[in-house]
GUDREN-957769 format. One record per atom (N, C-alpha, C, CB): residue in one letter; z, x, y. Coordinates in steps of 0.05 Angstrom, whole numbers, plus 5000, padded with zeros to 4 digits. Each point is the difference from the previous one (the first is absolute). Glycine has a CB too. Layout:
# residues N
AZXY...
# end
This chain:
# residues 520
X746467396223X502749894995X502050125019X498949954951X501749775070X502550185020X502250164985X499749625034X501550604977X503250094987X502549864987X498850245032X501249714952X502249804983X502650185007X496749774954X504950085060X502450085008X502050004982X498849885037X503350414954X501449924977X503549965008X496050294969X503249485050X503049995014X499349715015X501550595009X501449325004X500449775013X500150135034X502749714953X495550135059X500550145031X502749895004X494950015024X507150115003X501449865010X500149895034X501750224958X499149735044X499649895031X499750275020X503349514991X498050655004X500450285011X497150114997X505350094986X493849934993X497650154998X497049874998X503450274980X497149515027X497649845010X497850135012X502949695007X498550425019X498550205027X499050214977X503749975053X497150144937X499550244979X497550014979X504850015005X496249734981X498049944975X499149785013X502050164954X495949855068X498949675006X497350144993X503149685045X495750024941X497149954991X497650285013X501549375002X499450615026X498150305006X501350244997X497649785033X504450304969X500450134990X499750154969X501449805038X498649994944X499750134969X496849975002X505049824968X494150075035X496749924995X499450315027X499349204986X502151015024X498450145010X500750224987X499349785040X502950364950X500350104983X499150054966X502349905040X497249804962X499049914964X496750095006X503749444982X495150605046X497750095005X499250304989X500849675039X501250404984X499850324991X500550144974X501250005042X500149814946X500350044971X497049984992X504949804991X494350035010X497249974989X498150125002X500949725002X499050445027X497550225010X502350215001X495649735035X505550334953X500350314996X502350144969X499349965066X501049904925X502549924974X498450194978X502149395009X495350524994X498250064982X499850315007X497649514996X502850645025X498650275005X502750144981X496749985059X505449864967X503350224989X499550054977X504149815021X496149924953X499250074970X498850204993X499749644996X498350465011X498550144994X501150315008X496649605004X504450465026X501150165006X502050074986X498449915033X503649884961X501650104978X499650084983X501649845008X496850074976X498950104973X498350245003X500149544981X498550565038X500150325006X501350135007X497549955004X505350045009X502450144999X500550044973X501749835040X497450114944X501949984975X498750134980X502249595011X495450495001X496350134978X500350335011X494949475005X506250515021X499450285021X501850104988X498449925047X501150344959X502050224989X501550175029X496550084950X505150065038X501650125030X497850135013X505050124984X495849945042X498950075019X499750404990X502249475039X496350644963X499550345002X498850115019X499949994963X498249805058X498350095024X500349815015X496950254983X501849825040X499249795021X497249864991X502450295038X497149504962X497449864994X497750174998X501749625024X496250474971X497950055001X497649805019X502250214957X497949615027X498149745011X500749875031X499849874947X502450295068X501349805022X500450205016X502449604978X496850765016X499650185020X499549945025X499050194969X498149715034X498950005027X501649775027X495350154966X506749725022X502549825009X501650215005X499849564973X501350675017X501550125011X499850205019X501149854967X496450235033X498550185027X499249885017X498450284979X500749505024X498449795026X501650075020X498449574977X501950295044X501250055025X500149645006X497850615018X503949354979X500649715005X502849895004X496249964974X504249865041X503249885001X501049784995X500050235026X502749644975X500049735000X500949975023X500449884958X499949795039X499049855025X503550075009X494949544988X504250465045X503050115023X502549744987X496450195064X505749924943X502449925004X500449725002X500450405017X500349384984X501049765023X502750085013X497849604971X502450335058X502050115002X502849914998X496850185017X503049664964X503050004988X500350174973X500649515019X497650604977X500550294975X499950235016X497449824958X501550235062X500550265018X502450184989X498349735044X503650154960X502850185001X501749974972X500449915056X499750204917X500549954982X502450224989X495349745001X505650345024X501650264985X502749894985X498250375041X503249374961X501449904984X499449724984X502750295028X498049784945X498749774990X502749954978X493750105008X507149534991X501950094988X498649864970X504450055044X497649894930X498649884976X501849794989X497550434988X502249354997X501649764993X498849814994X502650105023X498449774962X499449674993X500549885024X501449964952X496749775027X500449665015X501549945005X498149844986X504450125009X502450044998X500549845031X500450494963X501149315046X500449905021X501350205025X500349584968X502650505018X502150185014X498550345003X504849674976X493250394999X499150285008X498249965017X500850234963X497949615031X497249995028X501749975025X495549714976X506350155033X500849945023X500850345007X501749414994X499750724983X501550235013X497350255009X505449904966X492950065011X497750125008X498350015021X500749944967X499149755035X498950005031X501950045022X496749714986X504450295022X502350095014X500750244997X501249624999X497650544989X502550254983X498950235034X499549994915X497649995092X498950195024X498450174986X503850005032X495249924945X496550174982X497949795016X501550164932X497249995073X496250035012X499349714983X498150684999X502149414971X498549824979X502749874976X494450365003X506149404987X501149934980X497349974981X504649785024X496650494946X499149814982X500349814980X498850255013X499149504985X502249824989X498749954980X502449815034X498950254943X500050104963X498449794993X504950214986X494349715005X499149814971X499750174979X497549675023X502650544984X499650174968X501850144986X496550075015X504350154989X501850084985X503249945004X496350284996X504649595033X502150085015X500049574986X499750635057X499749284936X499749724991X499349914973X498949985041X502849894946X499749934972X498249745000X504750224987X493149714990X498349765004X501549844997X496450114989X505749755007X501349734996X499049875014X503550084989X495049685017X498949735009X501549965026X498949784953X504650265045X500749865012X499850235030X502849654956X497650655040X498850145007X497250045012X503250024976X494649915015X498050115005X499049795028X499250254944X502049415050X499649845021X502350105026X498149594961X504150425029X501350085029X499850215009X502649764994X495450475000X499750235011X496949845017X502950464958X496349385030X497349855025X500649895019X497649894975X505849935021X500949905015X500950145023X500549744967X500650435030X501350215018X497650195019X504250024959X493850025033X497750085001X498749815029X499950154941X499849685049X498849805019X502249965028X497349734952X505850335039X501449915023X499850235014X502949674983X497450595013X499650255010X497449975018X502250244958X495649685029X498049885017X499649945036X500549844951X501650035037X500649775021X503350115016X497049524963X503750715033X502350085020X502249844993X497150125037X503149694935X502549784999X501350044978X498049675022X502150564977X501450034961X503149965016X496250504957X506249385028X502150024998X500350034974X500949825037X502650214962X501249954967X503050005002X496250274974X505349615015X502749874995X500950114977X499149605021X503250684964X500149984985X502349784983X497450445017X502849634957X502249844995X503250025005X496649944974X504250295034X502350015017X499549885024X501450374979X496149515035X500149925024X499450265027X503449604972X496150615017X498050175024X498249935006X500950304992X497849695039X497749955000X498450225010X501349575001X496150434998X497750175000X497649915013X501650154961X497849955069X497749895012X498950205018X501649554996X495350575007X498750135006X500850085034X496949804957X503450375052X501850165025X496349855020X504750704974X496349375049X499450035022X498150165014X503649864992X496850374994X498850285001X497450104985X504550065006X493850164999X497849964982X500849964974X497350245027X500849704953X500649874976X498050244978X501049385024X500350734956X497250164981X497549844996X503450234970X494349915030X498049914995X499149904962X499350315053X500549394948X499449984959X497750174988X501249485000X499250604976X498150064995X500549954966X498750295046X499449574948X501349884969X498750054971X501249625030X500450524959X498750164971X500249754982X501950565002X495549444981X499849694988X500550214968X495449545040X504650354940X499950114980X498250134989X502449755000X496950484981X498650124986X497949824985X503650315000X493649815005X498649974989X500349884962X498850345046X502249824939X501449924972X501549784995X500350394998X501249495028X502149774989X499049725005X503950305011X496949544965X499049735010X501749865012X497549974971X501149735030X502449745014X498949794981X500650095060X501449954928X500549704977X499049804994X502550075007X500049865036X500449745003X498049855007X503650105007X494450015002X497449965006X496649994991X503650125019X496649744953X498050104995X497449895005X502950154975X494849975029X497349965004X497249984981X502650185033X497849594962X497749984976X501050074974X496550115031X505449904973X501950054967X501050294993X496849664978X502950505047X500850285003X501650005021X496250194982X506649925013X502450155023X497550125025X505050234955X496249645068X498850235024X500750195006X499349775016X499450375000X500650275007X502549995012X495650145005X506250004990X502650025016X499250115030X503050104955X495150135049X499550055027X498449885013X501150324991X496849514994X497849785021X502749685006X493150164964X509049825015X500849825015X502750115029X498449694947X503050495049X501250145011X498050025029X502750214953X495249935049X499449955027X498249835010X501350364999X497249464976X499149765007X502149825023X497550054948X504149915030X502449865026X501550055022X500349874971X499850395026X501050105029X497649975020X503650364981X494449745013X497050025014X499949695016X497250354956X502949415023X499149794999X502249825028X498050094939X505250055052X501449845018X499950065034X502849974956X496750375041X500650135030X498250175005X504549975000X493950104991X497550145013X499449835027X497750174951X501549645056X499249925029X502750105016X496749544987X505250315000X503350045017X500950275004X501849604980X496950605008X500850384997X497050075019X503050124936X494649735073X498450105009X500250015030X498149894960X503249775039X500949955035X501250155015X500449644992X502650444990X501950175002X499350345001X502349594976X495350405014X499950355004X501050174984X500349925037X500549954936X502550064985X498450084964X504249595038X493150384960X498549944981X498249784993X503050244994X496649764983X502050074975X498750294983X501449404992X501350744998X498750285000X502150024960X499350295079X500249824915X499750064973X500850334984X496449605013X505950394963X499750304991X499249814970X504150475032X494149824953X498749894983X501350264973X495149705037X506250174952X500450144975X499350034978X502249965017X498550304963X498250044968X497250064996X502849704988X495950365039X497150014994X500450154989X497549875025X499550164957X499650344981X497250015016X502450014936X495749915074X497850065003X498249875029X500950064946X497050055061X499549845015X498549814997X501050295018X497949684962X498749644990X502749875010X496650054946X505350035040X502249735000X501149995042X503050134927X496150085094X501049995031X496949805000X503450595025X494249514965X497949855009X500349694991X497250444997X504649494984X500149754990X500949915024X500750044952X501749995056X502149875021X499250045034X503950134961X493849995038X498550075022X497849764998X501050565000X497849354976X498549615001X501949895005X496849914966X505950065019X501649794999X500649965030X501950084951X498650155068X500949945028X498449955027X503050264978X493649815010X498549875009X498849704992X500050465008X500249484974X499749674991X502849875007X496550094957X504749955044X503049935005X499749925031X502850354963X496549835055X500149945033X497449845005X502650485017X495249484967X497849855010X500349754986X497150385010X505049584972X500649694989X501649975024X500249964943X501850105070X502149885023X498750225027X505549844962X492850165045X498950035023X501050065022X498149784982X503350655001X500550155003X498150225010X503149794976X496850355049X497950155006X500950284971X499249815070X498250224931X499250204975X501950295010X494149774988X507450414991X502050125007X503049985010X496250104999X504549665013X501749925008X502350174981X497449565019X502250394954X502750104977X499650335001X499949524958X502450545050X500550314990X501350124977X500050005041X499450174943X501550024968X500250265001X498149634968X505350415028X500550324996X499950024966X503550095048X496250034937X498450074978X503150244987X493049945025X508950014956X501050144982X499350154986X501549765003X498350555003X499350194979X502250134983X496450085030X503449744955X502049914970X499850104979X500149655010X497150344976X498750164979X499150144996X500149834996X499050484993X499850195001X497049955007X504150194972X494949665008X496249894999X499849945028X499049734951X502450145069X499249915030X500150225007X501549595011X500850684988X499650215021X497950154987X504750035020X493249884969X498050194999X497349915015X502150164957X498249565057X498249795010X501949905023X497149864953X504050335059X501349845030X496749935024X506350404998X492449845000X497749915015X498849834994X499650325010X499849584964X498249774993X500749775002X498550234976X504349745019X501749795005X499750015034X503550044952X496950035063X500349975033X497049935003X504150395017X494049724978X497049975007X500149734988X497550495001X502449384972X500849704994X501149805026X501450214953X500149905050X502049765025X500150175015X503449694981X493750385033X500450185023X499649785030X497850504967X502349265021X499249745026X503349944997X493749694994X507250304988X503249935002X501650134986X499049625007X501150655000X501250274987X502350015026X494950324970X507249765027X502850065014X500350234994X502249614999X498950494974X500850304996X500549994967X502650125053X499250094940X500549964974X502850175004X494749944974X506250034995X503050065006X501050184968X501049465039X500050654964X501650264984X501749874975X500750325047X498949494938X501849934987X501750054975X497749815025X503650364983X500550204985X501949994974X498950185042X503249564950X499749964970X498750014987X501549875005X496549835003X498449874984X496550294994X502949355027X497950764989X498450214996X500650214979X499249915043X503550144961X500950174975X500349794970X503050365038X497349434967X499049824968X496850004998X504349615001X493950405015X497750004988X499750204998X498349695010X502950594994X498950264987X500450034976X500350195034X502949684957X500750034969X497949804986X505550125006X494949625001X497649814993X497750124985X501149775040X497950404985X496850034999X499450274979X499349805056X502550344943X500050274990X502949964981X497150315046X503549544939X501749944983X499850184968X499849525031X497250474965X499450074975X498550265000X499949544988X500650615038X498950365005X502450144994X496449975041X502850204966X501950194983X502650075016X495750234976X506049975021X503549955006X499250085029X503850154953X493650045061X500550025023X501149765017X497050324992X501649374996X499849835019X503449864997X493849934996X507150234995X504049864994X501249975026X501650294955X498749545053X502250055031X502550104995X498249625023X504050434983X502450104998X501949785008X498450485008X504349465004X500349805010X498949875028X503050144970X497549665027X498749915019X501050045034X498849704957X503950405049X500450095025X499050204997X503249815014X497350384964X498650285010X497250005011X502750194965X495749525038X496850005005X500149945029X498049824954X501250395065X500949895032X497550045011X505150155008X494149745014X497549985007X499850405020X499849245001X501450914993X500050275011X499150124970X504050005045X497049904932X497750144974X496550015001X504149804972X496150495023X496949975011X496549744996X502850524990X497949444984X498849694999X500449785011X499850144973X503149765035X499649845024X499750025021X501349874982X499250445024X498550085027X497049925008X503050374993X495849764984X498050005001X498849735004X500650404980X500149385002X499749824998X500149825033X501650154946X501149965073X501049865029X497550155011X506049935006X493850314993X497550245029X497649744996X500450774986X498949284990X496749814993X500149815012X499050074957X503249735042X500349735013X500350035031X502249834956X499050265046X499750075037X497450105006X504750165008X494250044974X497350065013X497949885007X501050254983X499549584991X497849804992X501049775019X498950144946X503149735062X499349835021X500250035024X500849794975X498950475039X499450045025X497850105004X503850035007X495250094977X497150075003X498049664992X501350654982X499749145015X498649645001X501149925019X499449844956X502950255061X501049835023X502049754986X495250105031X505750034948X502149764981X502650165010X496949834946X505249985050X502550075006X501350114968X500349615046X502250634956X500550114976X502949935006X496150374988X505049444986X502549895008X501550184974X498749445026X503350624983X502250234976X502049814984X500650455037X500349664940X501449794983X503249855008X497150314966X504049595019X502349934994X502450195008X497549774966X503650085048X503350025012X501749944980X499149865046X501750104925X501449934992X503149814994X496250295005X504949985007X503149985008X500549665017X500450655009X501949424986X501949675008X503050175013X498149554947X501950435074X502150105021X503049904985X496549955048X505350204945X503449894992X502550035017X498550124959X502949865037X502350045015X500950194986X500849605018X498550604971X501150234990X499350275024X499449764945X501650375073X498750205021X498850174980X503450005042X497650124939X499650264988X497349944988X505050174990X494449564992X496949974985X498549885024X501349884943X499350015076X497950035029X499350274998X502249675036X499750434976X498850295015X498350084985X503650165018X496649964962X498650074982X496349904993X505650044988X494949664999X498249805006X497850065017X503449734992X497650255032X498149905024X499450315010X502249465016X499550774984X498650204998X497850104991X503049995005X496849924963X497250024990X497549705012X502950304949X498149565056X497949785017X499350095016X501349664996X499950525025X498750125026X498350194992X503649955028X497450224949X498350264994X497549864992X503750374982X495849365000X497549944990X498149845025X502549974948X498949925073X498349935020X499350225011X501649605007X499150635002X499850185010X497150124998X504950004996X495649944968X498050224984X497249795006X503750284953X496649445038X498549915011X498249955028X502449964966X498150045050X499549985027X498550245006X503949735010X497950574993X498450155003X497550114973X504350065037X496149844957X497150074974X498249785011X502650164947X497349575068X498349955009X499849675000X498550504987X503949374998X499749764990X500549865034X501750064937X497149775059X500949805034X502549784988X493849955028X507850044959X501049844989X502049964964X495949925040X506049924965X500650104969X502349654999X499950804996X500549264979X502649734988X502850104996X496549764971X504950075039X502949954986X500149804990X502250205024X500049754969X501049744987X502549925005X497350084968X503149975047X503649865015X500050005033X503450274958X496849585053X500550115037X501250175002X500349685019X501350384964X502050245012X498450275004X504249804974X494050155014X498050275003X497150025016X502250054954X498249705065X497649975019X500750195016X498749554999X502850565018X501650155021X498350364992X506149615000X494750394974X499850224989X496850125000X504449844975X494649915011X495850174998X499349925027X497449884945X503650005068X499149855039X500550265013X502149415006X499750774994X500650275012X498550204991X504149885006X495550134962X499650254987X496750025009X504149984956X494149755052X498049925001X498749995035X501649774949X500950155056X499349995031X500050285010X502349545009X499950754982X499450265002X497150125002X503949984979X495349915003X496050034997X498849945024X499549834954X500349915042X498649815009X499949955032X501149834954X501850235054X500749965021X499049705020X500550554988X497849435024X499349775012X497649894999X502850135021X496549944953X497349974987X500449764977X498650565008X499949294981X501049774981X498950184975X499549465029X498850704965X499550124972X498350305005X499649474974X500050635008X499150294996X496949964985X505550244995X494149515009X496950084991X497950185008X500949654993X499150455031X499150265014X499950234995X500849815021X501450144948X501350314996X497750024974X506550015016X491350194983X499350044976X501650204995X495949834999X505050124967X500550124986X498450094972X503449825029X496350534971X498149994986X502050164962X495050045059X503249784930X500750024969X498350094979X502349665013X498050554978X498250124985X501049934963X499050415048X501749374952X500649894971X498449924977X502849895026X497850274953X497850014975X501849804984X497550554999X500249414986X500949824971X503150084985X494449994989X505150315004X501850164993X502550005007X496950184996X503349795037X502849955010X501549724999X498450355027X499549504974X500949714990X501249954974X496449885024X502750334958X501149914972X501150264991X496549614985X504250525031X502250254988X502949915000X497150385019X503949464962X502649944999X501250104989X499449735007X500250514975X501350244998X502250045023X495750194978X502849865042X500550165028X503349795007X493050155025X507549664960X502849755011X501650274987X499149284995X500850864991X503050214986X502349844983X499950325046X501749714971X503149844992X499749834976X501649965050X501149984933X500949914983X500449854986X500250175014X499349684964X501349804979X503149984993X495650064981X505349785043X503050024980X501049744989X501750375029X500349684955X501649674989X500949855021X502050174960X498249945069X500649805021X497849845008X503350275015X494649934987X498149755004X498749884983X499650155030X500649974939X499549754981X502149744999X497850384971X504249725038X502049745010X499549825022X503150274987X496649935032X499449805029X499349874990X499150175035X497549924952X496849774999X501749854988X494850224993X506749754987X500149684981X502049805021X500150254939X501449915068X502549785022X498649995025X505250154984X493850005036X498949835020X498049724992X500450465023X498049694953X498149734988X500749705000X498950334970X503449785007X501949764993X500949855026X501950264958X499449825058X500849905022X497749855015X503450364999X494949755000X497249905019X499349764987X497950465014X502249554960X498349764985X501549764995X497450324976X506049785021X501549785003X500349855032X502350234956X497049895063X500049925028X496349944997X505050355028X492949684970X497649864989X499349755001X500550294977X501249724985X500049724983X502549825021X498750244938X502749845076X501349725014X498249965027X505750084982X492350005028X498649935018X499750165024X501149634981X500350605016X500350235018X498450254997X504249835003X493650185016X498350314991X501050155023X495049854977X505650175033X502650205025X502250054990X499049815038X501750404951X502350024988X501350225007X498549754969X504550265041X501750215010X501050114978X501249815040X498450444956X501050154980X500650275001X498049704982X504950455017X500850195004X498350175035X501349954934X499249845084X498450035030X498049995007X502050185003X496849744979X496850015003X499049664985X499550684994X497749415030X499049664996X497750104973X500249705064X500950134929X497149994973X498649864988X501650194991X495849865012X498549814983X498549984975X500049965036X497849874962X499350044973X499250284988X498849565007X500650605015X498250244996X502450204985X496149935047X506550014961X502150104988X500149944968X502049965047X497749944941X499849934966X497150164984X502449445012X496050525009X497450075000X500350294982X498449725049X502350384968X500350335007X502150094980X498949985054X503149814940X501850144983X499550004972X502849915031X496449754956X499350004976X497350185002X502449534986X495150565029X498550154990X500350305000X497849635008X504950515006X500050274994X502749934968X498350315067X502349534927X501649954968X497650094983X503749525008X494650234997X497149984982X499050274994X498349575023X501150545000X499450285001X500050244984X501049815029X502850194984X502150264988X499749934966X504450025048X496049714941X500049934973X497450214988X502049425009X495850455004X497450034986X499550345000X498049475017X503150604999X498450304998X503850164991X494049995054X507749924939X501850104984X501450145022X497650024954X502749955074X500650145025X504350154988X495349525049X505150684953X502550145002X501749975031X497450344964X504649515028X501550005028X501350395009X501949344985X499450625040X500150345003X502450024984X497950145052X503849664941X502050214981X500149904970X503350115041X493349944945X498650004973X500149704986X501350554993X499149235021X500049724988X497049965003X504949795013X494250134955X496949865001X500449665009X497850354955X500949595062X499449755012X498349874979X500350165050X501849724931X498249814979X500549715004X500250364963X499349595014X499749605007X503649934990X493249824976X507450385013X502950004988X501650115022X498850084951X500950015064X502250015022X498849875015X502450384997X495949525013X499349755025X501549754989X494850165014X504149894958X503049694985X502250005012X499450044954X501050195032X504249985007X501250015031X500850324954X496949845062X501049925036X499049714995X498950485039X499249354957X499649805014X502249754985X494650195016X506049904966X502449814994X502850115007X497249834961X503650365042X501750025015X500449985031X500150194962X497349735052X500050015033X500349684993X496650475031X502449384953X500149685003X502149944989X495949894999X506350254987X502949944991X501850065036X499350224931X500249955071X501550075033X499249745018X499350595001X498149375004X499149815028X500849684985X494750365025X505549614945X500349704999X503549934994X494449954979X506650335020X502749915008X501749825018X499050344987X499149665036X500750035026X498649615015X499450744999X499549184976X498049745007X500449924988X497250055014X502949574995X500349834990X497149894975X503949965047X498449754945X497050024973X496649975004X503849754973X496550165051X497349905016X498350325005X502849485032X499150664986X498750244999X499750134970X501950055048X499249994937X499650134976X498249894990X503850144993X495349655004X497749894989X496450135015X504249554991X497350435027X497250195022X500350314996X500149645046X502050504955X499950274993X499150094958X504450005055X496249864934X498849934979X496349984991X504949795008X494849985009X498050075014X498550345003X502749575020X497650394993X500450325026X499750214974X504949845050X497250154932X500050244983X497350004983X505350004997X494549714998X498049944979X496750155008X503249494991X496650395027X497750115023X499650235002X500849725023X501250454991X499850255005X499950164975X502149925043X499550084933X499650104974X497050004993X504649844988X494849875006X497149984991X497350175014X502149544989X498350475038X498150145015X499950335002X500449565023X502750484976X500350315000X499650124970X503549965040X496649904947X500550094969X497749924988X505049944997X493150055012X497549784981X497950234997X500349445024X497750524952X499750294979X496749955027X502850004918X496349775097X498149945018X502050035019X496349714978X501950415049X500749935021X499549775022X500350384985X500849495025X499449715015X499450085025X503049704976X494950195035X499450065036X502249945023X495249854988X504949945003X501949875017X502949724992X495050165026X506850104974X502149764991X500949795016X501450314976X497949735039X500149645023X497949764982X499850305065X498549884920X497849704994X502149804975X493750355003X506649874975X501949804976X502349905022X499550314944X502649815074X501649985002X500949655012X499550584999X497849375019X497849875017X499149744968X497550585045X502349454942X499149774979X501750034986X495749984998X507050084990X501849974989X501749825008X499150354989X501849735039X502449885010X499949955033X502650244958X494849725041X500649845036X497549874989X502250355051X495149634946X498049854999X501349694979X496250525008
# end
């Protein structure tokens, strides 16, 4: 049974949703839909991580690499991050980063109307022809000059696509996500020199890198792609992946790129994963968690070690900040951006993200200091003597529970979800770009602090009774300020975030209800 489409094409998306197109996608649904299932449903049997594998030892001693560079990944020391988004990709590619990455996942909400014009845009990028017109009448068209290299994060393993279903089951959100990018411009990214190259997010394991390691070999021998062609930098997101970065790279060691530090979504799968151990595993707030606390240190050394000793590239996290016209919160700001490229670079990473141009200038210097006239530091072993122990000593984060950041978490949330639910997963908020991983992280250190009865530092118990009364008082402040359309979405927003932070179960992932409530 071909894919029963749950929509009207329009003339626009013809090129998009044409007959081969869905019938190649509705494929890969079919030879591989069946494994994810399964994978998921052992994410969900496994228990947290306490060692390194046993059974997958002799993978981590071998002496083996992945396959060299292409050389349009050579030089990766700025990379910037963003949606589909017409006007951000233009500024992105243009901005003067090495690599644009371009979101489908967290930095992108699933709305339909969304998920096609992020293909659309996709395909024109392709092809060197993206413009955009906004509605004040600015226009937006790709410079002259080199252009960032794409590299396109399809969605998580966990999320579906609706609109699409296959044999009477939603498809995979990530087999259609790079089914169709694959499908439109893989020849047109091969000619070009340009890919098509890939970041792969949420793994927990390496079954699930070995999954996407068939998918990208059956994928290039249906469109008659030489074998390897796709390169996939690999998100080490979850606490369970950083205990299997080698197994994961040896997986996609024919189309392995590097892996990357991702360091929210990493601190939500530690609460995640270790939610129900005991108060060591409590985080404090969540700025106080900096990647110089000895567990995420530990966590960055391993990852550099581990991909220079495979010949993988080690890309460093998130640039946050959003440049203002204020001098005094610049200065400040971008002071600590330099200090964190800094820290990065020389510890070993060839590379790292921002998320605004204004801050390409900044890791392009702090990086080029290193690097000097070299495109990466993979030469550099770095050696890491990292135990289990240091991975999960989160003790070792120190710092504090206070009522400000049981505040932040509920109002940045709020803010995020009401910018979400209207179709926006990039969201500017108090200077900083944020994404889903931002809600992530907040309702699960609430969940948390609730469950293990956590004491803020000046003696407030973090119960379900004061998470009440902030979260209805942060949604009395923000819906002041919005009309009835918005209040109906921040409503929304409250509803959501209450239920997930406050629920006597904890939920994996609040993108999935949020995702079948109110966009599916």
């Amino acid at each position: 049974m071909l894919a029963s489409l749950r929509f009207e094409r329009g003339p626009r998306l013809n090129t998009i949703l044409s007959d081969e197109a869905v019938a190649f996608v509705a494929d890969l649904e079919r030879r591989f839909g069946g494994r994810r299932r399964e994978l998921l449903d052992a994410r969900r049997k496994a228990g947290p991580p306490r060692d390194f594998p046993v059974e997958t030892a002799e993978v981590r001693v071998a002496d083996w690499q992945v396959a060299p560079a292409p050389p349009a990944l050579r030089d990766r020391r700025v990379e910037i991050t963003g949606p589909t988004q017409p006007k951000m990709a233009v500024n992105a590619l243009n901005s003067g980063a090495r690599v644009w990455l371009a979101d489908l996942e967290d930095a992108n909400t699933p709305h339909w109307p969304n998920v096609l014009e992020g293909q659309q845009v996709l395909s024109d990028v392709a092809r060197h022809r993206l413009e955009h017109t906004s509605p004040e009448g600015k226009h937006y068209a790709l410079h002259d000059g080199p252009l960032a290299v794409p590299v396109v994060r399809p969605r998580g393993w966990h999320l579906d696509e609706k609109h699409l279903p296959v044999d009477g089951r939603p498809m995979t959100g990530a087999l259609f996500d790079f089914g169709m990018h694959f499908f439109h411009n893989a020849a047109e990214l091969v000619e070009r020199g340009e890919g098509p190259f890939y970041y792969l997010p949420k793994m927990q394991s390496h079954l699930e890198a070995r999954l996407w390691n068939d998918v990208f070999t059956h994928a290039q021998q249906a469109l008659g792609i030489p074998h390897g062609t796709v390169r996939a930098t690999v998100l080490i997101e979850t606490v369970n992946a950083a205990f299997e970065m080698d197994e994961i790279l040896f997986e996609l060691r024919d189309h392995a790129s590097g892996l990357n530090a991702g360091r929210w979504d990493y601190l939500f799968s530690m609460i995640k994963s270790f939610r129900d151990a005991g108060p060591e595993f409590v985080l404090p707030d969540r700025a106080a968690v900096t990647m110089t606390t000895p567990f995420m240190k530990a966590y960055s050394d391993l990852l550099v070690a581990t991909c220079h000793r495979r010949g993988a590239f080690a890309m460093g996290g998130m640039a946050a900040f959003i440049p203002t016209k204020d001098p005094v919160t610049n200065e400040a700001a971008l002071a600590k951006v330099r200090a964190d490229k800094e820290r990065e670079a020389t510890a070993g990473y060839d590379g790292s993200w921002v998320a605004h141009p204004g801050l390409v200038g900044i890791c392009a210097e702090e990086f080029g200091s290193v690097l000097g006239d070299r495109p990466n530091q993979l030469d550099r072993q770095v050696p890491a003597t990292v135990t289990a122990a240091d991975l999960l000593d989160v003790a070792s984060a120190g710092g504090a529970v206070t009522e400000a950041g049981v505040r932040g978490n509920v109002s940045v949330s709020l803010r995020y979800l009401l910018a979400w639910l209207s179709g926006n997963g990039a969201a500017a908020i108090d200077n900083l770009m944020e994404d889903a991983a931002t809600v992530e992280i907040s309702r699960s250190q609430l969940w948390q602090w609730i469950r293990h009865g956590t004491t803020t530092d000046s003696g407030v118990v973090v119960d379900r009774h004061l998470v009440e009364g902030v979260l209805a008082e942060e949604h009395a402040r923000l819906a002041a300020a919005l009309d009835d359309a918005a209040r109906t979405r921040l409503d929304q927003a409250r509803d959501l975030f209450g239920r997930v932070a406050l629920a006597e179960d904890y939920l994996d992932f609040l993108t999935v209800p949020a995702y079948e409530e109110y966009v599916a």
